[in-house]
N, C-alpha and C positions, 0 to 999 in steps of 0.2 A: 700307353695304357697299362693300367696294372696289373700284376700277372694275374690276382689272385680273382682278377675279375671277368667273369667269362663274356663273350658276344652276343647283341640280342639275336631271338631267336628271329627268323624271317619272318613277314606275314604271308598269310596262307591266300590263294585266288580264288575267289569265287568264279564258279562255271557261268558264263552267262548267256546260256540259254538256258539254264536250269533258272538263273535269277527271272526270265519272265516269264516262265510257265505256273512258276509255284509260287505261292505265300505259305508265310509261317503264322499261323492264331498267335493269341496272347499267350493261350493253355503249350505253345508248344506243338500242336499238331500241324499238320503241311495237308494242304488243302491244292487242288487242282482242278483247269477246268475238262471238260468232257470232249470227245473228237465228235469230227463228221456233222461238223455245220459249215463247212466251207463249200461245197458244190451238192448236186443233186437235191435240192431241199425239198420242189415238187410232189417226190415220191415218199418222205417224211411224212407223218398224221402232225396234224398243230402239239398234238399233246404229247408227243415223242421230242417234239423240238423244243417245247417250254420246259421240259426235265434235262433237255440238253444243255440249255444259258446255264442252271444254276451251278454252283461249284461242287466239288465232291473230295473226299479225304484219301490223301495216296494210300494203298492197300499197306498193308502192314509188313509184307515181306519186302517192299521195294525204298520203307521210311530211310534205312540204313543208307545205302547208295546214294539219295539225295539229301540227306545231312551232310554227306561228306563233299556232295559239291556245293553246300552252301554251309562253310565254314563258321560263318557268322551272323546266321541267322535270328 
């Protein structure tokens, strides 16, 4: 190898449970879904549970930490 040539750098890992909790939009933003549709649904209103399915955008203070576990988003 030639000296003047340095080594590539490593590839970085993806966390994978952060890879199936999150998506990343086109725009860059990280989208997630909502907790507490796994048991007790009974005592939920229908209308608490339909706002539950859809997705929601990670709060703004928490974007950093889950960029950095999905390096290549």
């Amino acid at each position: 190898m030639p000296r003047n040539r340095s080594k590539p750098k490593l590839k970085l890992k993806t966390h994978r449970g952060a890879r199936k909790r999150f998506k990343i939009t086109a725009n860059g933003k990280i989208k997630r879904g909502h907790s507490g549709k796994r048991h007790l649904m009974g005592t939920k209103a229908p209308g608490r549970m339909r706002k539950l399915k859809k997705l929601t955008l990670v709060n703004k203070a928490d974007v950093a930490s889950v960029r950095q576990m999905l390096p290549y988003g």
